[in-house]
KOLLUMBA-94186 format. One record per residue (C-alpha): residue number from 1; chain; x, y, z. Coordinates in nm, 4 decimals, decimal comma. Layout:
<bakol NUM; 'A'; <X; Y; Z>> ...
***
This chain:
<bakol 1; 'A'; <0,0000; 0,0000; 0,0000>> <bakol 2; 'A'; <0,0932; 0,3407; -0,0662>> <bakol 3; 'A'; <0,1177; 0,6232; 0,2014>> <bakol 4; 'A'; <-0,1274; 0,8397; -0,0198>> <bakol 5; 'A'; <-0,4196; 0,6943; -0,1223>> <bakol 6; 'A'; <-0,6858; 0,8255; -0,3351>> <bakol 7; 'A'; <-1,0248; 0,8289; -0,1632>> <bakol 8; 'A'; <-1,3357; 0,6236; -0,3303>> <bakol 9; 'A'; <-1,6373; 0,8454; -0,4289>> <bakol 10; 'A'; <-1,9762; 0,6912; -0,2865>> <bakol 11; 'A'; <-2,2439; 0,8119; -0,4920>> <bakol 12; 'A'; <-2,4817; 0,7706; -0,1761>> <bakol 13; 'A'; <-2,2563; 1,0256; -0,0069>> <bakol 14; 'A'; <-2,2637; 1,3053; -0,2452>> <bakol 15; 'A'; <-2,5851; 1,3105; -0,2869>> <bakol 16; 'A'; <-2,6697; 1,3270; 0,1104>> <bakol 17; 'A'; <-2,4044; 1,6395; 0,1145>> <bakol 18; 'A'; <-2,6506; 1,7430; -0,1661>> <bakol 19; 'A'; <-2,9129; 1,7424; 0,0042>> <bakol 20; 'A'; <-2,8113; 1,8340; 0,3443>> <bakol 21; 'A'; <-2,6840; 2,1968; 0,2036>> <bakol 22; 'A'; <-3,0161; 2,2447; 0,0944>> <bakol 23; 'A'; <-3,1974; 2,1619; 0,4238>> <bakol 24; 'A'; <-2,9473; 2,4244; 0,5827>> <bakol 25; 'A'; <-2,9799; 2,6620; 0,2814>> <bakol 26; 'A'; <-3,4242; 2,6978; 0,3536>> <bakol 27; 'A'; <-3,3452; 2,6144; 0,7831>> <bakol 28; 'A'; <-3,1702; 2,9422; 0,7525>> <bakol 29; 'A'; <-3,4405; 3,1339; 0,5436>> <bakol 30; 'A'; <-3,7210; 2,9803; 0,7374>> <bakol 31; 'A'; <-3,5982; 3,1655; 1,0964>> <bakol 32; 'A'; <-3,9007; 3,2534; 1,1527>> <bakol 33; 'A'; <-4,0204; 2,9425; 1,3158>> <bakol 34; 'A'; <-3,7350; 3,0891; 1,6244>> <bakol 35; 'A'; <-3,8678; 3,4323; 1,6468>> <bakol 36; 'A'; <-4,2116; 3,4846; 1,4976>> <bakol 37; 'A'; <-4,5472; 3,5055; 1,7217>> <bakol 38; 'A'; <-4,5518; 3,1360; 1,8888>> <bakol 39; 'A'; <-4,9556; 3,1130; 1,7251>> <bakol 40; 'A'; <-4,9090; 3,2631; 1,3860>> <bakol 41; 'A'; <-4,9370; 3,0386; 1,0822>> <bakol 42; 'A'; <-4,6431; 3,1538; 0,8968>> <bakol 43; 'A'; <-4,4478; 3,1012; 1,2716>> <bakol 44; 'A'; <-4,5777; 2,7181; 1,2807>> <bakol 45; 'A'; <-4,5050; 2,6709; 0,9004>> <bakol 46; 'A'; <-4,1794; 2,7479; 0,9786>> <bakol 47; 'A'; <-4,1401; 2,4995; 1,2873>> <bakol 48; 'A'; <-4,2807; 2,1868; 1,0427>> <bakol 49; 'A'; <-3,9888; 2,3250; 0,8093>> <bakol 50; 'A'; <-3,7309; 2,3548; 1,0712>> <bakol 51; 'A'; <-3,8394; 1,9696; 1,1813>> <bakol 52; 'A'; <-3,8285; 1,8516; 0,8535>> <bakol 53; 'A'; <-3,4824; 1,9819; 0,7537>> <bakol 54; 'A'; <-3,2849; 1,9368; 1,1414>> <bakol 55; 'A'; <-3,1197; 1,5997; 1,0196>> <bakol 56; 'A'; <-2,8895; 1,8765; 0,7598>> <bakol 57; 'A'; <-2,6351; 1,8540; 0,9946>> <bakol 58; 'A'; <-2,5661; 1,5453; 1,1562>> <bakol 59; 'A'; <-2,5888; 1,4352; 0,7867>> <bakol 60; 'A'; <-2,2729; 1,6477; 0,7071>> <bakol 61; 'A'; <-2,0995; 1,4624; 1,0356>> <bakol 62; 'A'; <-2,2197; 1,1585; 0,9485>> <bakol 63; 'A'; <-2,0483; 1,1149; 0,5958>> <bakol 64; 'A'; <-1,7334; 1,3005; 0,7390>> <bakol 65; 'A'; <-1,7168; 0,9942; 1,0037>> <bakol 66; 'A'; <-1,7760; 0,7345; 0,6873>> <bakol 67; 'A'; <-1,5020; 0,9186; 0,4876>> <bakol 68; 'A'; <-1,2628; 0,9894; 0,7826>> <bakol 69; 'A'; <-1,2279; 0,7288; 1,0343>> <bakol 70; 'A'; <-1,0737; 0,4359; 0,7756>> <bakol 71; 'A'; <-0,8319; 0,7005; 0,6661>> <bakol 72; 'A'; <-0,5929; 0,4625; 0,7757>> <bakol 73; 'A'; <-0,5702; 0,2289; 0,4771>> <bakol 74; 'A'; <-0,5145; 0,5566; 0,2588>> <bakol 75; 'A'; <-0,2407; 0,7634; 0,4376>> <bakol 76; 'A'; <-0,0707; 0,8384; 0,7394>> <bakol 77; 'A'; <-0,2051; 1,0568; 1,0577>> <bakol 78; 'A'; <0,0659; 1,3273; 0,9675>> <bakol 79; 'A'; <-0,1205; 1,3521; 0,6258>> <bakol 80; 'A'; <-0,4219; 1,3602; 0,7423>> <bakol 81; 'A'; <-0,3888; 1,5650; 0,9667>> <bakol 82; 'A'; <-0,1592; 1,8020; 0,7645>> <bakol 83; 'A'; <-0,4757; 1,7991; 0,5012>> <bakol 84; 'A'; <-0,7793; 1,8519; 0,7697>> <bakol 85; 'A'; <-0,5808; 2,1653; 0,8645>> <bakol 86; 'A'; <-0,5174; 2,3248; 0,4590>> <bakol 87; 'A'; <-0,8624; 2,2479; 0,3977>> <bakol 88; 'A'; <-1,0553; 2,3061; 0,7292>> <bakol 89; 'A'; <-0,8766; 2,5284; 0,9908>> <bakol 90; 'A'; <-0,7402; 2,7626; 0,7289>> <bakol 91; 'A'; <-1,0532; 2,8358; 0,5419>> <bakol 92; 'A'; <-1,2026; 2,8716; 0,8864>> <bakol 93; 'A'; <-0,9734; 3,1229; 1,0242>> <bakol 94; 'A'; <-0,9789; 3,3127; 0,6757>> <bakol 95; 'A'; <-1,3429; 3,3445; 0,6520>> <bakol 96; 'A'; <-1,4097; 3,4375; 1,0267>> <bakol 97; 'A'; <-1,1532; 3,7122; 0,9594>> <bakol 98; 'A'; <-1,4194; 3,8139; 0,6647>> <bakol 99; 'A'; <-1,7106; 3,8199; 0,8582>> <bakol 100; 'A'; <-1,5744; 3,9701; 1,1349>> <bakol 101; 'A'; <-1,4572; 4,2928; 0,9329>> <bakol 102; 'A'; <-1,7738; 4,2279; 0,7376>> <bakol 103; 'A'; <-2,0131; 4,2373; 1,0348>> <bakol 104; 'A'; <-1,8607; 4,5656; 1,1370>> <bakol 105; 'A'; <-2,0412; 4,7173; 0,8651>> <bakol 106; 'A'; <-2,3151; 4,5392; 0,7817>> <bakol 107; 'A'; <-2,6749; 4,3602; 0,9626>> <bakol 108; 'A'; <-2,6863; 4,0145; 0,8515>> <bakol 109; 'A'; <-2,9159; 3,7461; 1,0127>> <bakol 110; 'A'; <-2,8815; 3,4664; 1,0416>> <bakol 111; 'A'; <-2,5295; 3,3678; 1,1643>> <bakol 112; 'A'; <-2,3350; 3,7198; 1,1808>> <bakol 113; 'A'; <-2,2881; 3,9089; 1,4571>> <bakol 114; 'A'; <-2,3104; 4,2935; 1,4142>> <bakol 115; 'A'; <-2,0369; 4,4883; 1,6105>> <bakol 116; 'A'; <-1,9204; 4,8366; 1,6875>> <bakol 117; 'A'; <-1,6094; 4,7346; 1,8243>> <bakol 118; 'A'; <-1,2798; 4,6809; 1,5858>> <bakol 119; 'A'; <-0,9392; 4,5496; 1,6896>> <bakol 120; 'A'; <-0,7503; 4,2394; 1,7860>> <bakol 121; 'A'; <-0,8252; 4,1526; 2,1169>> <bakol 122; 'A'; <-1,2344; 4,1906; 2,0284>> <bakol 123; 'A'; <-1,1594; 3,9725; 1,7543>> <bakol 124; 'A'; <-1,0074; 3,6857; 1,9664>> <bakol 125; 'A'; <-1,2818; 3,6826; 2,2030>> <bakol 126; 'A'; <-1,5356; 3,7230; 1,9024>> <bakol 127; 'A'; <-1,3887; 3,3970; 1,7729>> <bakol 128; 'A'; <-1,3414; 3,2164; 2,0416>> <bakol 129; 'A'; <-1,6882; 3,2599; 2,1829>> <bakol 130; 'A'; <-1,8231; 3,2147; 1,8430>> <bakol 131; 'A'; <-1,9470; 3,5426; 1,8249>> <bakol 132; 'A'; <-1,8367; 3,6722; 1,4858>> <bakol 133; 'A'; <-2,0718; 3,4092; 1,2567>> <bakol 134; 'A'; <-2,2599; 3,1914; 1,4699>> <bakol 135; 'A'; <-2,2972; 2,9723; 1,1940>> <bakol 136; 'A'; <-1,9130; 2,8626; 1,2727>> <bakol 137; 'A'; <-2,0046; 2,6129; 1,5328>> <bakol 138; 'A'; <-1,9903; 2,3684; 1,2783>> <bakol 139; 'A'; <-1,5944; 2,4231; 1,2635>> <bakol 140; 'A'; <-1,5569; 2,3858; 1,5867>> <bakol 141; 'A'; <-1,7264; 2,0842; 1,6284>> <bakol 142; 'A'; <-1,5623; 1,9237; 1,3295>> <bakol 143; 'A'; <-1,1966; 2,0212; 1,4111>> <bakol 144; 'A'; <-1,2787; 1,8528; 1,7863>> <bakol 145; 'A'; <-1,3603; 1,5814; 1,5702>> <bakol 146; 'A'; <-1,0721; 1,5368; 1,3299>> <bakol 147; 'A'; <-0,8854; 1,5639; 1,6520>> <bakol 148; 'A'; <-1,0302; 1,2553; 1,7783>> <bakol 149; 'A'; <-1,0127; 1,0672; 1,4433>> <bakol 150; 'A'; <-0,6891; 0,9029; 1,5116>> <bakol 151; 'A'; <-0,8126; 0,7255; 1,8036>> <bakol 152; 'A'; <-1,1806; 0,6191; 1,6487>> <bakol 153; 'A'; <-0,9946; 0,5437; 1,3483>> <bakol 154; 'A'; <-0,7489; 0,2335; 1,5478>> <bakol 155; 'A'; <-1,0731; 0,1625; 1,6959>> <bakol 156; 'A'; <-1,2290; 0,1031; 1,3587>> <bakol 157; 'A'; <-0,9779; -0,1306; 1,2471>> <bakol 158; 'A'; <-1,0772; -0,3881; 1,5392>> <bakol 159; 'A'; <-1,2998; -0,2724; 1,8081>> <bakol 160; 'A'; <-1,5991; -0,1774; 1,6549>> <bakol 161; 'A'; <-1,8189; -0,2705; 1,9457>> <bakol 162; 'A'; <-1,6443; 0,0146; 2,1273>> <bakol 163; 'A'; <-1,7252; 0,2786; 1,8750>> <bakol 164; 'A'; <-2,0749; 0,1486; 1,8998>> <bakol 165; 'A'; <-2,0666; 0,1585; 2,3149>> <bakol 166; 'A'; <-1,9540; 0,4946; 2,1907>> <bakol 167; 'A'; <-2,2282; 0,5800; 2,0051>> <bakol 168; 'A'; <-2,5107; 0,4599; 2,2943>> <bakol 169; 'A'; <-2,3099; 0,6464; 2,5431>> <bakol 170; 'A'; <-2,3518; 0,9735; 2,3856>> <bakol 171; 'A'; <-2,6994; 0,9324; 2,2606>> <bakol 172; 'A'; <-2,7977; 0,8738; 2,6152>> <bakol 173; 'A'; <-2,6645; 1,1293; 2,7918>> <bakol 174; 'A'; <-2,6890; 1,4293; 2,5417>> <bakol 175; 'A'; <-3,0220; 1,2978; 2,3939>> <bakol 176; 'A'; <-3,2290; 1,0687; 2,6418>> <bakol 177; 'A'; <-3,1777; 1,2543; 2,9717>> <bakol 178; 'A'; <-3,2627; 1,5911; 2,8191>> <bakol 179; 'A'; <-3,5853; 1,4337; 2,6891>> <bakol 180; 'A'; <-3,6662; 1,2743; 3,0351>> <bakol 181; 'A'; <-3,5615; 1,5825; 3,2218>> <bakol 182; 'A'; <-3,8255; 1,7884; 2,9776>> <bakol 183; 'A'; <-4,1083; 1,5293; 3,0437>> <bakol 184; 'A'; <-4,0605; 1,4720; 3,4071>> <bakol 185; 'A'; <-3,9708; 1,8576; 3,4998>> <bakol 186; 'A'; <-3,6369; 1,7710; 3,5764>> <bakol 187; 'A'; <-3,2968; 1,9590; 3,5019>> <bakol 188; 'A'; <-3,1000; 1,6892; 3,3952>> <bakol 189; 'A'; <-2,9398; 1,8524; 3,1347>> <bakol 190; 'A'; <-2,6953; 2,0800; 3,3878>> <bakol 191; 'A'; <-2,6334; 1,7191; 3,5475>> <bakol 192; 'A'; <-2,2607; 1,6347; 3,4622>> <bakol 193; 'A'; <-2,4202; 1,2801; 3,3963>> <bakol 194; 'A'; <-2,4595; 1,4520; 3,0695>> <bakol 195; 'A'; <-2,1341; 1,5509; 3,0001>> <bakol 196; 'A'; <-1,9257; 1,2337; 2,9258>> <bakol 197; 'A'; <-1,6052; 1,2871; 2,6749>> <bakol 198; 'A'; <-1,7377; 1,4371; 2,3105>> <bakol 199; 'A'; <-2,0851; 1,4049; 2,3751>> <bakol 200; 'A'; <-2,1595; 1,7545; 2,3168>> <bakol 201; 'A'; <-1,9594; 1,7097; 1,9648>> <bakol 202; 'A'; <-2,1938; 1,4864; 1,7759>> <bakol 203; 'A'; <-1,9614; 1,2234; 1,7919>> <bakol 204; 'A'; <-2,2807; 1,0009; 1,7928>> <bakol 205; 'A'; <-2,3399; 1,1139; 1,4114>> <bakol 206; 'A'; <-1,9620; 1,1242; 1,3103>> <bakol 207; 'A'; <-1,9051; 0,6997; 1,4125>> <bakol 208; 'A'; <-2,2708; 0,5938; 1,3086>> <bakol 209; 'A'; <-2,1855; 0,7172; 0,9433>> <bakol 210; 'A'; <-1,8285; 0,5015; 0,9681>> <bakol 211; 'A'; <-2,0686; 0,2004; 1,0860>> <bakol 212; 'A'; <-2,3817; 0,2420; 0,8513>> <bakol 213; 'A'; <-2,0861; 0,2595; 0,5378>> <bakol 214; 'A'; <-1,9371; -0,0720; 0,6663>> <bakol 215; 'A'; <-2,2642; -0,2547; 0,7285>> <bakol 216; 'A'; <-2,2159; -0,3329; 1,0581>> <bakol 217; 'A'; <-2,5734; -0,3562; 1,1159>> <bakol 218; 'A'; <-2,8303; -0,6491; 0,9878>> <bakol 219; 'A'; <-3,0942; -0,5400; 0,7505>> <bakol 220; 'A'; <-3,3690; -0,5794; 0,9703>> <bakol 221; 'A'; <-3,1687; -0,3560; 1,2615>> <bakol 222; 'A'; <-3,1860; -0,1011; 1,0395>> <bakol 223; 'A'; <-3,5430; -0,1350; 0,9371>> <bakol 224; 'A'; <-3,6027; -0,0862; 1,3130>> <bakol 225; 'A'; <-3,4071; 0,2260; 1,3200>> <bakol 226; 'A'; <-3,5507; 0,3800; 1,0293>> <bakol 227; 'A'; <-3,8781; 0,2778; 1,1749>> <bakol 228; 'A'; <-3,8456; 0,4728; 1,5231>> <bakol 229; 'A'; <-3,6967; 0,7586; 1,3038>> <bakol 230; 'A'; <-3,9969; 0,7900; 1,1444>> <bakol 231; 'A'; <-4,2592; 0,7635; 1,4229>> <bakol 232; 'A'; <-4,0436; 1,0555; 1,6149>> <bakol 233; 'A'; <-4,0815; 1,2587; 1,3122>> <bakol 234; 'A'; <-4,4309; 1,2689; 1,3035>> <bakol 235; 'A'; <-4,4452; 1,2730; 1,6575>> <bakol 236; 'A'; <-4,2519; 1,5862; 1,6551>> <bakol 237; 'A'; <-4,4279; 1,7288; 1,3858>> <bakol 238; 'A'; <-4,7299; 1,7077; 1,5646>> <bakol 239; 'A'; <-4,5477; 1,8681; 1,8477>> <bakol 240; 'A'; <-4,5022; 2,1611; 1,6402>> <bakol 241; 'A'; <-4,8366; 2,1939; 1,5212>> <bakol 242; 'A'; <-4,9751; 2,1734; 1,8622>> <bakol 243; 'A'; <-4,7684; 2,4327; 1,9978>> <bakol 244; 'A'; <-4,6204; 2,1380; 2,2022>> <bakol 245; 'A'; <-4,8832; 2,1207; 2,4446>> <bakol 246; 'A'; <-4,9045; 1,7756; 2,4696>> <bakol 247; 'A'; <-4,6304; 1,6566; 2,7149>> <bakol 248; 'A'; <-4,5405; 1,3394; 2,5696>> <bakol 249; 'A'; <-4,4374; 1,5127; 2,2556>> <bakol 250; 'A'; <-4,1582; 1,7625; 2,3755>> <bakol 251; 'A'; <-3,8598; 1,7943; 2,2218>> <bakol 252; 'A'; <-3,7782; 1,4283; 2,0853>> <bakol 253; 'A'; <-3,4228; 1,3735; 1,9522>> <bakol 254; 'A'; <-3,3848; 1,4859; 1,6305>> <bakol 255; 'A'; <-3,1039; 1,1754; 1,6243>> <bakol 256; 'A'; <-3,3568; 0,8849; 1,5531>> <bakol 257; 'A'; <-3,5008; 1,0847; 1,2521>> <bakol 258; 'A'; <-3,1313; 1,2039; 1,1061>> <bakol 259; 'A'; <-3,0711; 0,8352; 1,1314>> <bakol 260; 'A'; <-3,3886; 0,7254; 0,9679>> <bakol 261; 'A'; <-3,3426; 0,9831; 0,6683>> <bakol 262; 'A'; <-2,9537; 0,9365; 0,5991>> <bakol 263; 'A'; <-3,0685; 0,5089; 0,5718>> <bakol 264; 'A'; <-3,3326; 0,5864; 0,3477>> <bakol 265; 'A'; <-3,1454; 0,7508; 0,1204>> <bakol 266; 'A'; <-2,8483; 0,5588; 0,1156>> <bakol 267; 'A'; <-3,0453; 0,2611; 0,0134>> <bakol 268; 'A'; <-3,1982; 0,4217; -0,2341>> <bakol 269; 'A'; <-2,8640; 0,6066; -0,3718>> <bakol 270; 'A'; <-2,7305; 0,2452; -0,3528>> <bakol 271; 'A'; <-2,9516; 0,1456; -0,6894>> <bakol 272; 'A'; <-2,8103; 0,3963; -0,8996>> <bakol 273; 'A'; <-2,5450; 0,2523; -1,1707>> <bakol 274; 'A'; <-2,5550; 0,5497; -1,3746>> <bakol 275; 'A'; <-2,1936; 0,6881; -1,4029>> <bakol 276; 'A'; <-2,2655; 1,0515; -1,5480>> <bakol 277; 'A'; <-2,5718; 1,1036; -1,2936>> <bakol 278; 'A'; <-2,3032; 1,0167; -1,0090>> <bakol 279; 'A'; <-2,0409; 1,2304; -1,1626>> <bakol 280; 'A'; <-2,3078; 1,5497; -1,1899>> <bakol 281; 'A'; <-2,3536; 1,4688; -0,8054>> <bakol 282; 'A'; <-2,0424; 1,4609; -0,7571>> <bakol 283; 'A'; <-1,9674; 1,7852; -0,8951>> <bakol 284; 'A'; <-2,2988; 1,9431; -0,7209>> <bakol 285; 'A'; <-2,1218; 1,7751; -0,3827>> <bakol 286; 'A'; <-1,7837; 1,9434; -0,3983>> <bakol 287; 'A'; <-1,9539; 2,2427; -0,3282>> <bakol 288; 'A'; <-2,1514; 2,1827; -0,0386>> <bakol 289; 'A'; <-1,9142; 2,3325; 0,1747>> <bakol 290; 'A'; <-1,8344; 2,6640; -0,0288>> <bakol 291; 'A'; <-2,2181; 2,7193; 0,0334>> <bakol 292; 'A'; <-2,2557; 2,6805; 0,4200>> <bakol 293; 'A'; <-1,9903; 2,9390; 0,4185>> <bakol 294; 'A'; <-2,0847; 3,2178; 0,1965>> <bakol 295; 'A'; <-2,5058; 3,1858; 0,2020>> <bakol 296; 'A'; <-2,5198; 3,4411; 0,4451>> <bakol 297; 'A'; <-2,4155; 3,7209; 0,2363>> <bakol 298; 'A'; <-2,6580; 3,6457; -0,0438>> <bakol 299; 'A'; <-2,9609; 3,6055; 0,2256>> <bakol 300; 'A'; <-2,8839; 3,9454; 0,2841>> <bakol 301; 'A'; <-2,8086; 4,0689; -0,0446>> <bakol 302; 'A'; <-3,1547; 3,8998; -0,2202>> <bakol 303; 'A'; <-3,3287; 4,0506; 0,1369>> <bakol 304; 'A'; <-3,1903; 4,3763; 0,0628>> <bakol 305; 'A'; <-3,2346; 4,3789; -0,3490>> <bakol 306; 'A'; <-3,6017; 4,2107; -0,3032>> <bakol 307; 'A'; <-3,7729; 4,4258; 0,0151>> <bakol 308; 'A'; <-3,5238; 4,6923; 0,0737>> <bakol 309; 'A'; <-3,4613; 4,5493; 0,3933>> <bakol 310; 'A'; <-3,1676; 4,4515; 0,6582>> <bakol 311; 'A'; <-3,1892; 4,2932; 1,0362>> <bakol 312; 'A'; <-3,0775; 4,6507; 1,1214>> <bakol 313; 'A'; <-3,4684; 4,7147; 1,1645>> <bakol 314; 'A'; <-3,5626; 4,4381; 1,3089>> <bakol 315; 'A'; <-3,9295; 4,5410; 1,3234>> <bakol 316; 'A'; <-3,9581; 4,5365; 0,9777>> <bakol 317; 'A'; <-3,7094; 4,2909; 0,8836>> <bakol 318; 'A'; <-3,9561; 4,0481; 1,0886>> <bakol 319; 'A'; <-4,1964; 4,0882; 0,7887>> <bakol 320; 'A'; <-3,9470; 4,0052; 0,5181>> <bakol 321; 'A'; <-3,8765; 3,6491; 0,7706>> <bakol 322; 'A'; <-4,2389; 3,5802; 0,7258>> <bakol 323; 'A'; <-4,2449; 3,6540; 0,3332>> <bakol 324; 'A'; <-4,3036; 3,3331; 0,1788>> <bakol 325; 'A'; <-4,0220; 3,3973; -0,1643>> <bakol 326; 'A'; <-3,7905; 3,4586; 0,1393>> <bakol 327; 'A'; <-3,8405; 3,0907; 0,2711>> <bakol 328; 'A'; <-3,9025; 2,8668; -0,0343>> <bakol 329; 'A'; <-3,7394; 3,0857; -0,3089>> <bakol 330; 'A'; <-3,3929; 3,2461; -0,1580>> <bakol 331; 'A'; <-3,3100; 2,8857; -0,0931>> <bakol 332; 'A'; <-3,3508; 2,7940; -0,4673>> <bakol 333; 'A'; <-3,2004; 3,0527; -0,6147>> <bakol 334; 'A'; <-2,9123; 3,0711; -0,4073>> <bakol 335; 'A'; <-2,8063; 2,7070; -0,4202>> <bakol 336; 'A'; <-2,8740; 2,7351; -0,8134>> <bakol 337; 'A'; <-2,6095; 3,0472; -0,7740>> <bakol 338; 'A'; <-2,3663; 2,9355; -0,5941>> <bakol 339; 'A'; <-2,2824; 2,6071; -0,6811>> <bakol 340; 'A'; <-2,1657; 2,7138; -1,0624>> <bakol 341; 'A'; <-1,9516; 2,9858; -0,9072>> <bakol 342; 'A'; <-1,7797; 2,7820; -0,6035>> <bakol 343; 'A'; <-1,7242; 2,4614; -0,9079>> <bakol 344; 'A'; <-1,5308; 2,7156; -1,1094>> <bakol 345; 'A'; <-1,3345; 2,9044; -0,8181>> <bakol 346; 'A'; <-1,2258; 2,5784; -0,6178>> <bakol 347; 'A'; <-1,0630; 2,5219; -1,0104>> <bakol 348; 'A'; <-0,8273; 2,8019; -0,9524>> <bakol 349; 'A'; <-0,4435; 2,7824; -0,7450>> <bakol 350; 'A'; <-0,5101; 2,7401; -0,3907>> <bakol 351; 'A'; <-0,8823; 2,8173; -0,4054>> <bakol 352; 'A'; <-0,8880; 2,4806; -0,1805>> <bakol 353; 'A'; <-0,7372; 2,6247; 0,1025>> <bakol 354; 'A'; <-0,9773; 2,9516; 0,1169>> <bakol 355; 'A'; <-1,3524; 2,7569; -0,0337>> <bakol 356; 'A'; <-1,2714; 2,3914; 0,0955>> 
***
């Protein structure tokens, strides 16, 4: 074997990064659901739309565990870890340097903060309380991640099990006791029962999508899963719709239905033996990241061209959040946008290390 490896493309995980950057492109137009009147229409809408689209994320973690933890049998940790930093920490730090500067002039919502203050030190606390584009916690939760790789990834060669105990342990404590503590009245969640090692950093998504892409589980495991997905889907859906009056219903773990979706449409990805459909996907894929980053400024931009509005005013920048093109079109057109323009920049020298 070769230190350097090329990594396989799996055509199942391209097209979940496809999709997942769309449910965070219309989560992030549809923030209404967080600060509209609790009983308006437009405010539940927006709720059923948050629900629908929550797995985005843990999808994102998910294939980076499937992709990252074997990187073993492709190169060595000094690679990897020489290549998570170019094309993660870099881009990170270069971008929050944007949007910090940016921010100082501009209203933006979601994600950027808005600040009077300009220097150095206000930009190292920005940063490091994640107060420049809030948006960034995904970084920070992925680079805790890649830090932890090395270990998962001599796990994954032999101790599977343990990855799994893994996975049970953090589901637990940073999704079951919160549930129970909401239902029963109790404040579990400042308990440091739920605080073991990583559990706050969605390690539970990160290992599941290493296990689901080496079929550690049976077929009819999995139909179970995607089963209880399901039924706390609807059951949170009807949470939503009821204003979550009914007790039972409050605040399920989204983790079940992320689960239950990313399954679905892996199987389903799985059927597909059409090269140039996979290789369009691909291409569509590449970008996913490019997007999470820069969809904030053309949010703004479309709000701005479109009502003549920022968050400056937030009075009436609440009625461009309930204005239905600003939920189901922006997303659209901005993923139709961007993902021609981030293809042909991430072609140019070093454009890797600034749009990874």
């Amino acid at each position: 074997m070769t230190k350097t490896q090329t990594k396989k493309r799996l055509f199942y995980i391209d097209l979940l990064n496809c999709i997942a950057i769309f449910g965070v492109l219309i989560q992030h137009t549809a923030q209404i659901a967080h600060v509209g009147p609790a009983n308006s229409s437009i405010t539940i809408v927006g709720k059923v739309i948050q629900t629908i689209f929550l797995p985005a994320v843990g999808i994102f973690f998910m294939n980076s565990g499937a992709m990252l933890l074997d990187y073993r049998k492709r190169q060595s940790t000094e690679h990897f870890a020489k290549r998570r930093f170019l094309r993660v920490v870099v881009p990170f730090l270069l971008w929050s340097v944007f949007y910090y500067v940016y921010g100082y002039y501009y209203y933006t919502f979601p994600g950027i903060f808005h600040h009077s203050i300009f220097g150095l030190r206000n930009f190292a606390e920005a940063f490091l309380g994640n107060k420049i584009n809030s948006l960034f916690w995904f970084f920070f939760i992925i680079i805790q991640l890649y830090i932890a790789t090395p270990v998962f990834s001599l796990l994954s060669q032999k101790y599977k099990k343990i990855l799994l105990f893994i996975v049970i342990v953090a589901f637990v404590s940073s999704d079951v006791f919160s549930y129970l503590g909401n239902i029963l009245h109790l404040n579990l969640e400042q308990s440091m029962l739920t605080q073991p090692l990583l559990a706050s950093s969605w390690i539970q998504y990160f290992i599941l999508g290493y296990l689901f892409k080496e079929k550690y589980f049976s077929k009819t495991f999995e139909n179970g899963i995607i089963t209880f997905g399901l039924i706390t889907f609807v059951m949170n859906i009807a949470n939503d719709v009821t204003g979550g009056h009914h007790l039972f219903l409050q605040d399920i773990s989204n983790f079940p239905y992320t689960i239950a979706v990313y399954l679905l449409i892996k199987r389903l990805a799985e059927q597909n033996d059409n090269v140039r459909v996979a290789n369009i996907v691909a291409k569509f894929a590449s970008t996913s990241l490019g997007i999470y980053i820069l969809h904030p400024i053309l949010i703004a931009l479309f709000d701005w061209l479109m009502f003549g509005q920022t968050s400056e005013q937030w009075t009436k920048y609440l009625t461009v959040l309930e204005n239905p093109i600003h939920i189901f079109v922006f997303p659209i057109i901005i993923y139709i946008l961007l993902v021609p323009l981030i293809y042909w920049f991430k072609k140019l020298p070093l454009s890797k290390y600034i749009l990874p």
